[in-house]
TIFIPA-383399 format. One line per 3 residues: number of its first residue (from 1); for each residue x, y, z of C-alpha. Coordinates in nm, 3 decimals. Layout:
N
NUM	X:Y:Z  ...
//
This chain:
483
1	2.904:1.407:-0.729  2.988:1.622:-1.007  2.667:1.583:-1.131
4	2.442:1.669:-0.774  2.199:2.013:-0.757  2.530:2.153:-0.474
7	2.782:2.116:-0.708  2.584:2.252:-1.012  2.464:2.605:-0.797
10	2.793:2.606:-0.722  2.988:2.600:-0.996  2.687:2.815:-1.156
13	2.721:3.096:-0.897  3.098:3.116:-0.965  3.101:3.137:-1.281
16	2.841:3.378:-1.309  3.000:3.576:-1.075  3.339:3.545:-1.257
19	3.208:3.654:-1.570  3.039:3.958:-1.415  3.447:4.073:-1.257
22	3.561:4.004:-1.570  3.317:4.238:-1.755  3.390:4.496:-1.521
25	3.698:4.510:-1.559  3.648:4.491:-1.950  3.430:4.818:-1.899
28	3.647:4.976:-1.738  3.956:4.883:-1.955  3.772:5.020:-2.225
31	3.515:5.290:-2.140  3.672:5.452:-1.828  3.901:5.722:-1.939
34	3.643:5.803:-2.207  3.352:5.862:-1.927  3.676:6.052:-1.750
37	3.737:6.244:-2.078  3.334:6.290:-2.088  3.251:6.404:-1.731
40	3.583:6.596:-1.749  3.444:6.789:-2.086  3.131:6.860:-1.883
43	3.352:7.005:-1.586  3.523:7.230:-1.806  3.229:7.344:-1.980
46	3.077:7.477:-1.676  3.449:7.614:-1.567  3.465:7.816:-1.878
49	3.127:7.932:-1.839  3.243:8.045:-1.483  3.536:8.217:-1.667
52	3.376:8.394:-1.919  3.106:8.534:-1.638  3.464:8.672:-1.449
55	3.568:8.826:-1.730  3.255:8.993:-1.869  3.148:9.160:-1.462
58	3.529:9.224:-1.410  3.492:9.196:-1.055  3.805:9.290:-0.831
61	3.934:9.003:-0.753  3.894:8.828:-1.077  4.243:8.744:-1.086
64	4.246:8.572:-0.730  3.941:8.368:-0.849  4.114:8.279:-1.135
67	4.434:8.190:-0.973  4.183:7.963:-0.699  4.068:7.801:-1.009
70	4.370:7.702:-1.196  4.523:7.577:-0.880  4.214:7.371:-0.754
73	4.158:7.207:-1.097  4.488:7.207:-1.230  4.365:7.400:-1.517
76	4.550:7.609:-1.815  4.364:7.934:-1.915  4.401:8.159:-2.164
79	4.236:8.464:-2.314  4.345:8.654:-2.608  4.233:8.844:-2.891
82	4.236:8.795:-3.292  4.516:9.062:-3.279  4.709:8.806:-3.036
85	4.722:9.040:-2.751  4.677:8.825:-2.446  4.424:8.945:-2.204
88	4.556:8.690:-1.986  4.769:8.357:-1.954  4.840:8.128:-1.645
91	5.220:8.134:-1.698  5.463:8.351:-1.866  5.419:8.482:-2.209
94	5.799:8.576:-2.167  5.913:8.193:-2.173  5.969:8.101:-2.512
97	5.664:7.914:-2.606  5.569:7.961:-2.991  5.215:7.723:-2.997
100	5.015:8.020:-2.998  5.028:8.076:-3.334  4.913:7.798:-3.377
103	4.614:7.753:-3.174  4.528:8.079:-3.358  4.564:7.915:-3.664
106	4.288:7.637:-3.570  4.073:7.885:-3.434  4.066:8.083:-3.756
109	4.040:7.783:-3.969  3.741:7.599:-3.712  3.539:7.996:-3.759
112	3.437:7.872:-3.415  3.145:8.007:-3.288  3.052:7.912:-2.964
115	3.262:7.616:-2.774  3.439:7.345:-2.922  3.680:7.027:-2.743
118	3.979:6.930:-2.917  4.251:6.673:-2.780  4.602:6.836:-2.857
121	4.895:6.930:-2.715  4.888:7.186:-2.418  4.952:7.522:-2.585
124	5.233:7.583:-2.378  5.420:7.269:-2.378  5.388:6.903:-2.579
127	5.178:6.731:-2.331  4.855:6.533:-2.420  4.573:6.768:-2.282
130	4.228:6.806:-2.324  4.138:7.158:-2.456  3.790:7.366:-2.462
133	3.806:7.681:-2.688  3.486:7.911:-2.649  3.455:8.241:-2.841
136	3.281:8.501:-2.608  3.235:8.900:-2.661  3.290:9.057:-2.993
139	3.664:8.848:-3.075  3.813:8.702:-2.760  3.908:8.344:-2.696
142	3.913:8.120:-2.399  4.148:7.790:-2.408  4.082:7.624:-2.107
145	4.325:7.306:-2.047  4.397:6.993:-1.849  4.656:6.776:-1.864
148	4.564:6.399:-1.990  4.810:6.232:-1.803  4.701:6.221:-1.466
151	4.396:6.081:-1.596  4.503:5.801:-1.830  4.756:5.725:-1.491
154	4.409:5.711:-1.283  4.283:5.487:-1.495  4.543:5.236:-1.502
157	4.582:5.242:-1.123  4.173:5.200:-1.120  4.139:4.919:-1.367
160	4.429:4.757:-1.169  4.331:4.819:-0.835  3.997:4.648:-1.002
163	4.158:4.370:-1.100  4.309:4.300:-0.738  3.943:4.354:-0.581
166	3.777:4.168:-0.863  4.017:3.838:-0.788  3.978:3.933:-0.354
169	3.634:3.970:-0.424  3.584:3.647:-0.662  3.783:3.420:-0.421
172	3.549:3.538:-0.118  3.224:3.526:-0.349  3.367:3.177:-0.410
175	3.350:3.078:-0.049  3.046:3.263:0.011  2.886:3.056:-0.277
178	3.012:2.706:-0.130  2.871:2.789:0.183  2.524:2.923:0.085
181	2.487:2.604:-0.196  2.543:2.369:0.093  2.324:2.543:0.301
184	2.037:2.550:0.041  2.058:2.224:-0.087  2.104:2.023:0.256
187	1.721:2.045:0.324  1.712:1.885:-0.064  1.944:1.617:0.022
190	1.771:1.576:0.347  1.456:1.522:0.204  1.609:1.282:-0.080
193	1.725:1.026:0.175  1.407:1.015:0.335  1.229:0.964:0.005
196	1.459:0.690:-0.006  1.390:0.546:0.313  1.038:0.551:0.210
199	1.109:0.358:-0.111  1.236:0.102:0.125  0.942:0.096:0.307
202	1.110:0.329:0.608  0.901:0.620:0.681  1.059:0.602:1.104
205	1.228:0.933:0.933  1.065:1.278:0.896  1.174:1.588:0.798
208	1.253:1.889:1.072  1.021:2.205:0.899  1.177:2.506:1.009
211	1.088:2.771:0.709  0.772:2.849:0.600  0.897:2.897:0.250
214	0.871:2.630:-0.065  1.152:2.358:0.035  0.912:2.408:0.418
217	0.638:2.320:0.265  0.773:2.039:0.022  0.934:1.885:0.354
220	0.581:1.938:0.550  0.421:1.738:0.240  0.676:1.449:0.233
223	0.580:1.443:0.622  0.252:1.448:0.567  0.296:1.157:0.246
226	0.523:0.959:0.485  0.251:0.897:0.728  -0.042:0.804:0.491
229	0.251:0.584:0.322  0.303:0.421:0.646  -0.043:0.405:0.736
232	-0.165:0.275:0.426  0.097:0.028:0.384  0.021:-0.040:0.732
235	-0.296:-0.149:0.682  -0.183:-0.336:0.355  0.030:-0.563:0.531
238	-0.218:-0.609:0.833  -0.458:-0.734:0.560  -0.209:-0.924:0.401
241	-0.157:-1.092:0.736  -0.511:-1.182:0.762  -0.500:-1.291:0.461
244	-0.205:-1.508:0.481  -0.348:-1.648:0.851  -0.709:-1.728:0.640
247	-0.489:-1.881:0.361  -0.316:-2.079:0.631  -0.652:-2.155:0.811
250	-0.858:-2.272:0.522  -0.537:-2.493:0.437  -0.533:-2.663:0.768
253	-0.891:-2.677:0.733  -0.854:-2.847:0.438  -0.593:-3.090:0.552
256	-0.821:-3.187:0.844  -1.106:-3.241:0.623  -0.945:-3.495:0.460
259	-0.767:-3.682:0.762  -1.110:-3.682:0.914  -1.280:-3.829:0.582
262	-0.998:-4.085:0.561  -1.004:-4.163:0.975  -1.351:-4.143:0.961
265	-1.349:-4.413:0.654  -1.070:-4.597:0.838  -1.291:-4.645:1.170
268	-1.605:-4.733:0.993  -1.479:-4.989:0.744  -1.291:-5.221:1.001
271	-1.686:-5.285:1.184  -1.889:-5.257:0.855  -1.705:-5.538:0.725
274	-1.742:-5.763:1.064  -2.103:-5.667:1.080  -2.129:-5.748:0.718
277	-1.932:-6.084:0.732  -2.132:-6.193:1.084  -2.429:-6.115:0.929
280	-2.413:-6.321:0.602  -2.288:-6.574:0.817  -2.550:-6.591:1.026
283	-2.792:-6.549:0.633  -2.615:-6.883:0.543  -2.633:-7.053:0.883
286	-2.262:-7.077:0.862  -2.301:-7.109:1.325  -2.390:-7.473:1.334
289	-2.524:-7.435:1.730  -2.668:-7.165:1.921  -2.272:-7.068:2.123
292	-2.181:-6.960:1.781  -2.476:-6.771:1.662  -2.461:-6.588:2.022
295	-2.103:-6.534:1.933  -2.178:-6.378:1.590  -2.466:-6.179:1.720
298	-2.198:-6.038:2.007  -1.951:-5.907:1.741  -2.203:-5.763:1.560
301	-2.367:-5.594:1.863  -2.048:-5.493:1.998  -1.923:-5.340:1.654
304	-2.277:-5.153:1.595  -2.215:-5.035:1.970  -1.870:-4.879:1.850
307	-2.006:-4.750:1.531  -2.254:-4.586:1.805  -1.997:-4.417:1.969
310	-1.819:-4.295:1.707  -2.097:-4.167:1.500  -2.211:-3.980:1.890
313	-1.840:-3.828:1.935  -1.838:-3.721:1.561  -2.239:-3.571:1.648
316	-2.082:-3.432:1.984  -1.743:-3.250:1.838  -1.941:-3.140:1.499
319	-2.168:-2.958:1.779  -1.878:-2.745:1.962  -1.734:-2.712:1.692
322	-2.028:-2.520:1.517  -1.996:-2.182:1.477  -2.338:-2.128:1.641
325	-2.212:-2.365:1.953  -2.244:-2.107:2.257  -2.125:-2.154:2.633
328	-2.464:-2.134:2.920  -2.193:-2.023:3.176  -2.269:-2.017:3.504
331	-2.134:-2.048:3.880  -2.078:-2.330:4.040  -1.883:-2.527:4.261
334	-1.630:-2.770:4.061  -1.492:-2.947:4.402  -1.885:-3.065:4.407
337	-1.882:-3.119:4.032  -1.547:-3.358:4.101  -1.705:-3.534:4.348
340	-2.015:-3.651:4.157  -1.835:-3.739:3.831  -1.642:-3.931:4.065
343	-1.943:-4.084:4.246  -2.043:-4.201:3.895  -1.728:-4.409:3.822
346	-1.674:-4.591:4.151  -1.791:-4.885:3.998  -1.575:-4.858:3.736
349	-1.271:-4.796:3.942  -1.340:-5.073:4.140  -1.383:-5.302:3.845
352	-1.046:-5.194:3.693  -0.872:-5.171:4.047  -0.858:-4.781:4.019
355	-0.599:-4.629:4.304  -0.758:-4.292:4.297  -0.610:-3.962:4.472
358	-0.786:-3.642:4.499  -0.620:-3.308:4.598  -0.900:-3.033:4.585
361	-1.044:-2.720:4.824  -1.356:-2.841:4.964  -1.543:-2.525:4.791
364	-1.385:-2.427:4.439  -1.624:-2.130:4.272  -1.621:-2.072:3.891
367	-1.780:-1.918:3.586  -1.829:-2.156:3.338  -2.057:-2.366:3.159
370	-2.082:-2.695:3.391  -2.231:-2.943:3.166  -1.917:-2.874:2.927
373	-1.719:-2.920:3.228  -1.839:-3.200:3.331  -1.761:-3.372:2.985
376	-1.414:-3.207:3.017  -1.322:-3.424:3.323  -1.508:-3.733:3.183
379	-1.327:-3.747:2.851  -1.010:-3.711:3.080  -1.058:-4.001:3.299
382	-1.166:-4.187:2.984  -0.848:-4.133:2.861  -0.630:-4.192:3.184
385	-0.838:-4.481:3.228  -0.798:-4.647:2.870  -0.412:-4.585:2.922
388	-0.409:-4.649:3.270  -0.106:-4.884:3.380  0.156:-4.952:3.618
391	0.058:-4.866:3.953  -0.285:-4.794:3.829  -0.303:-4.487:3.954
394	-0.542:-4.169:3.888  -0.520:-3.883:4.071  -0.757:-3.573:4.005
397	-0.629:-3.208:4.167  -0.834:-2.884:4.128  -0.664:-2.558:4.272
400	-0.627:-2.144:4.205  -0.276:-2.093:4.001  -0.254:-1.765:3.803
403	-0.606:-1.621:3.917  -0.734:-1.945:3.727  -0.881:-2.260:3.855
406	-0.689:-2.541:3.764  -0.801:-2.900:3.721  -0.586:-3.174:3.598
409	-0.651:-3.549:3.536  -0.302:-3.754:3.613  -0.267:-4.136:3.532
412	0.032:-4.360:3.607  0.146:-4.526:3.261  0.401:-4.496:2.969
415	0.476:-4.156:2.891  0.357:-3.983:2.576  0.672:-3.930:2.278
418	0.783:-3.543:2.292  0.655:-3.539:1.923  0.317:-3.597:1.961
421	0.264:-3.406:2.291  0.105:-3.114:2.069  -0.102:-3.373:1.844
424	-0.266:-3.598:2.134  -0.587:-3.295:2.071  -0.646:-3.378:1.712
427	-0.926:-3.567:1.625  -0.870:-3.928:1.576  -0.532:-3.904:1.630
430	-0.332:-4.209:1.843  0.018:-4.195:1.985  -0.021:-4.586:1.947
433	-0.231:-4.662:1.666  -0.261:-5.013:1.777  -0.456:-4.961:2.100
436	-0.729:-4.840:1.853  -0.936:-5.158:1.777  -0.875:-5.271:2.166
439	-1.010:-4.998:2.404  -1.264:-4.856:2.149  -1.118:-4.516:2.161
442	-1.123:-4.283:1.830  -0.965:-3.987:2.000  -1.291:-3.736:1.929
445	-1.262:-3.702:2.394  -0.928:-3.464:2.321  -1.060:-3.329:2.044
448	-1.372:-3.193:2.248  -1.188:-3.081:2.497  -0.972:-2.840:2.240
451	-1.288:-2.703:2.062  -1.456:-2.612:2.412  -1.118:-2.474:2.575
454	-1.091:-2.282:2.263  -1.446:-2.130:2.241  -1.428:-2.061:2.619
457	-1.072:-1.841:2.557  -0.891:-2.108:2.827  -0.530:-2.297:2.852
460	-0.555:-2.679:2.833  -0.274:-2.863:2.805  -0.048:-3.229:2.847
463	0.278:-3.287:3.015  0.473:-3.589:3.060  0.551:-3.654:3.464
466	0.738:-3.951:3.643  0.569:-4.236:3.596  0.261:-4.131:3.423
469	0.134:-3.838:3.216  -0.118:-3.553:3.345  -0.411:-3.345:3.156
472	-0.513:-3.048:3.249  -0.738:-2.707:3.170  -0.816:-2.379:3.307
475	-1.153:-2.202:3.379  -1.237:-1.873:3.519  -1.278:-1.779:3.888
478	-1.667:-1.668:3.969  -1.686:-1.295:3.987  -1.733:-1.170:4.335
481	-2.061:-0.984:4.199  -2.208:-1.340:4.073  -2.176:-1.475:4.474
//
């Protein structure tokens, strides 16, 4: 703390202004009785000028004047001649004092011509005083005189009365200085944690400009550098963001690309080989009659009819999927829509002994592209139907929940595991891996149905319901200005 810009003004300050009471007092210690003696000199100068001007006009009341004078000043005069007649004395020739002899003496000896100071005894008594002799007419003296003492006592009461104010005045400076460092440097320690905060990446703070001087305008810059921090860094970490989400993106991308190469191999090796095998078999007449060669040319037709359909779904998802895929939406009424897909699989139904429910609005309006939708709702019954089981039952609702129309696609069976409930839409992907070879399903229908959801901005979803599982999507209401 000792080291902080408060502490340092502070202790500057009072030191500086220490050091200026001390040198006052020094001054006047030392210099102040000699500018008293010196101003005092002038004073009686001037007064013996005045004295000499008495004497030479004689006016009338000379001797009042004089008296005035001695009285006012505290002043000793005397006027004599070389002959030591005195003209005229402020006290009593009469009382015994024998110094004017010798003041005589220095005059002779000095030949003074003009004015001269001398510090000496008073001529009348052995006092310090301070003495002016001036030499005016043809031979007379003036000896004009003022005691020292009350001045050296003045300035020992003044340089300590000095010393008292200079320790008052110190002590309040002191306080004074406190104060005003606090009150300078708070807008510096102010702005210090909030270059802080910005080092940490905090710039919520800003400084409160109320001065138009240099610490204003140093706060209205860190402002000012705050924001285009923030704003910069802002836009730093949005990118960074992005970038992280592409990072992510290309690495899932990635990761799919090679679970679809490796499903893709998987699904096409299993019929290669069986085609491959039937077929040499057939080359080396291993089928002795014609039931066997029928067989062999079965499996092979049936396993070129599944490489078909996979190579189709791959074709079909590869197309939505395509960043040049686009939506031809349109309205139309899905209740009709359900009706015909389900006019297409009555035979079906009835061959698999199908219990089908529908819960719809006879008129259901909405914007979308209807061949897409259409191969929504197939590639769910598909599904329900290749894990159909139980009561074997399918039951197909369409109504309006959350200004959306919602379809769903519900089939009586073995529920799907919690874990894979958010994988069932990834291509080739099977909750039971061994139902793969059996119903001829690669799961590419889910797969669709996520890529056109997706491009259409639309919920689709799977939930797990008693006795059987349900699939469902969203798609936009028609817009009352498309009716």
């Amino acid at each position: 703390m000792i080291n902080s810009i408060r502490w340092r003004l502070f202790i500057g300050m009072t030191l500086l202004i220490g050091f200026f009471v001390f040198f006052s007092w020094l001054l006047n210690t030392n210099y102040l009785e000699k500018y008293y003696v010196h101003e005092k000199t002038t004073q009686l100068s001037k007064q013996s000028q005045y004295i000499i001007k008495l004497f030479t006009e004689a006016p009338e009341d000379m001797l009042v004047q004089l008296r005035i004078l001695e009285r006012r000043e505290n002043l000793t005069i005397l006027v004599i001649q070389p002959d030591l007649n005195i003209i005229y004395a402020s006290i009593n020739t009469d009382s015994g004092v024998t110094e004017f002899d010798i003041v005589l003496e220095q005059l002779r000896q000095a030949e003074l011509t003009g004015q001269a100071v001398q510090i000496t005894g008073d001529p009348f008594n052995n006092e310090r005083s301070l003495n002016m002799y001036n030499r005016f007419g043809e031979h007379d003296y003036l000896i004009v005189s003022t005691p020292l003492e009350p001045i050296q006592e003045s300035v020992a009461i003044a340089n300590k009365f000095f010393l008292y104010t200079g320790l008052i005045t110190l002590i309040i400076a002191t306080l004074v200085v406190f104060l005003f460092s606090r009150r300078f440097t708070r807008p510096i320690v102010e702005m210090n944690g909030i270059a802080q905060r910005m080092a940490h990446l905090d710039f919520s703070r800003k400084y409160l400009v109320t001065s138009n001087d240099e610490l204003g305008k140093l706060g209205s810059s860190i402002n000012s550098l705050s924001d285009q921090l923030s704003k910069a860094i802002g836009e730093l970490q949005d990118a960074n963001a992005r970038l992280r989400k592409d990072i992510e993106k290309e690495r899932r991308i990635d990761e799919m690309r090679k679970e679809f190469i490796s499903s893709v191999s998987h699904e096409l090796k299993t019929p290669l080989a069986l085609i491959q095998g039937y077929a040499e078999g057939l080359k080396v007449n291993v089928a002795e009659n014609q039931e066997d060669k029928d067989f062999y040319c079965s499996v092979i037709i049936d396993e070129a009819n599944k490489m078909d359909k996979l190579v189709k779904g791959l074709l079909d998802l590869s197309q939505v999927e395509a960043e040049v895929f686009t939506l031809e939406k349109n309205t139309f009424d899905v209740s009709l829509l359900i009706d015909n897909v389900i006019a297409k699989y009555g035979p079906l139904f009835e061959e698999k002994e199908v219990q089908l429910e529908t819960a719809k609005p006879d008129s259901l309006l909405v914007d979308a592209d209807m061949t897409r939708t259409e191969q929504i709702i197939t590639n769910y019954l598909n599904n329900a139907l290749d894990h159909l089981d139980g009561d074997r039952l399918i039951k197909i609702e369409a109504e309006i929940r959350d200004n959306k129309a919602h379809l769903a696609v519900y089939n009586s069976g073995e529920p799907i595991p919690e874990s894979a409930l958010d994988k069932v839409f990834i291509s080739f992907y099977k909750s039971d891996p061994a139902r793969t070879r059996t119903d001829g399903s690669y799961g590419l229908g889910l797969a669709i149905v996520r890529a056109i959801q997706e491009k259409d901005h639309n919920s689709y979803g799977v939930e797990n319901l008693p006795g059987g599982v349900q699939f469902w999507f969203q798609l936009d209401l028609a817009r009352e200005d498309r009716l």
